[in-house]
C-alpha positions as CSV (number, residue, x, y, z in Angstrom):
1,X,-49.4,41.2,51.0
2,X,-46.9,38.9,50.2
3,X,-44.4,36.9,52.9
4,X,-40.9,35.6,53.4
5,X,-40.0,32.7,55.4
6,X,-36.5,33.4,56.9
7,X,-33.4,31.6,56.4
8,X,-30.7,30.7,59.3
9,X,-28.9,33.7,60.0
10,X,-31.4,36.5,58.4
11,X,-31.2,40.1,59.9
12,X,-33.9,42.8,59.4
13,X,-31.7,44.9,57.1
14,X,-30.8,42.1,55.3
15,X,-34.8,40.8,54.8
16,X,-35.5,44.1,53.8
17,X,-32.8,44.2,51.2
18,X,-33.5,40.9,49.8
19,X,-37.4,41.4,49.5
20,X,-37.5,45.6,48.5
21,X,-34.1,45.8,46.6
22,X,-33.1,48.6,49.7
23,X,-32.9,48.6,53.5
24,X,-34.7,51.6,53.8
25,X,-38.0,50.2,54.9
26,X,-36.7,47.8,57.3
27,X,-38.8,49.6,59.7
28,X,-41.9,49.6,57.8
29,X,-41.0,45.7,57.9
30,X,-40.3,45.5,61.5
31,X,-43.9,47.3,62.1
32,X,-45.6,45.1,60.4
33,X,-44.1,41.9,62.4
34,X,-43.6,43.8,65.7
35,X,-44.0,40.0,67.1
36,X,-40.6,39.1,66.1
37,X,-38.9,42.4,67.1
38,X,-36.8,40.6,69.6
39,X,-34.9,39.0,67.0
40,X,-31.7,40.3,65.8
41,X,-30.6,36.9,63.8
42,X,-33.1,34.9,62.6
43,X,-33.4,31.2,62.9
44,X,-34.9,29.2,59.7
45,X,-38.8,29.0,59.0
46,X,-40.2,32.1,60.4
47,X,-42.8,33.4,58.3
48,X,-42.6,37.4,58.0
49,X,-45.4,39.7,56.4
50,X,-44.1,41.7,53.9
51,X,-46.5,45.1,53.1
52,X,-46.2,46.7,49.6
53,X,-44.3,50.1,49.5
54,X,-46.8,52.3,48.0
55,X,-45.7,55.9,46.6
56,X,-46.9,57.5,49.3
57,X,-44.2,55.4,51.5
58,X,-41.8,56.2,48.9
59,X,-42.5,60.1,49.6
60,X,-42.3,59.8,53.5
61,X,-38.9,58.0,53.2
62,X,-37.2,61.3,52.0
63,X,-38.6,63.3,54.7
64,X,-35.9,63.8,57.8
65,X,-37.8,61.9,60.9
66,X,-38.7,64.8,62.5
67,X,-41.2,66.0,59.5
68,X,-42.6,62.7,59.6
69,X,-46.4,61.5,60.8
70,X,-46.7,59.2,63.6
């Protein structure tokens, strides 16, 4: 697992973006710092976890959230 320190003015989607290439597993990020889930804009030097998409996560992404495991 890698991280990401934030930068001034960082937002989930934009974290996401910056670390995957796509927003789409801003929640997969957001689980794995559910710590920090009260912050919409980030200040500087918060250090974030940042899990590796595996295919399996890739697979699970194009199902519609209902069709989903919890």
């Amino acid at each position: 697992m890698t991280t990401y320190t934030t930068v001034s003015g960082d937002m989930w989607d934009a974290i996401s973006y910056k670390v995957y290439g796509s927003t789409d597993y801003t929640g997969k990020l957001m689980a794995y710092n559910s710590r920090y889930l009260d912050n919409y804009i980030f200040p500087a030097g918060i250090v974030l976890e940042v899990p590796e998409i595996t295919m399996q996560d890739e697979t699970l992404d194009m199902l519609p959230p209902w069709r989903r495991p919890k």
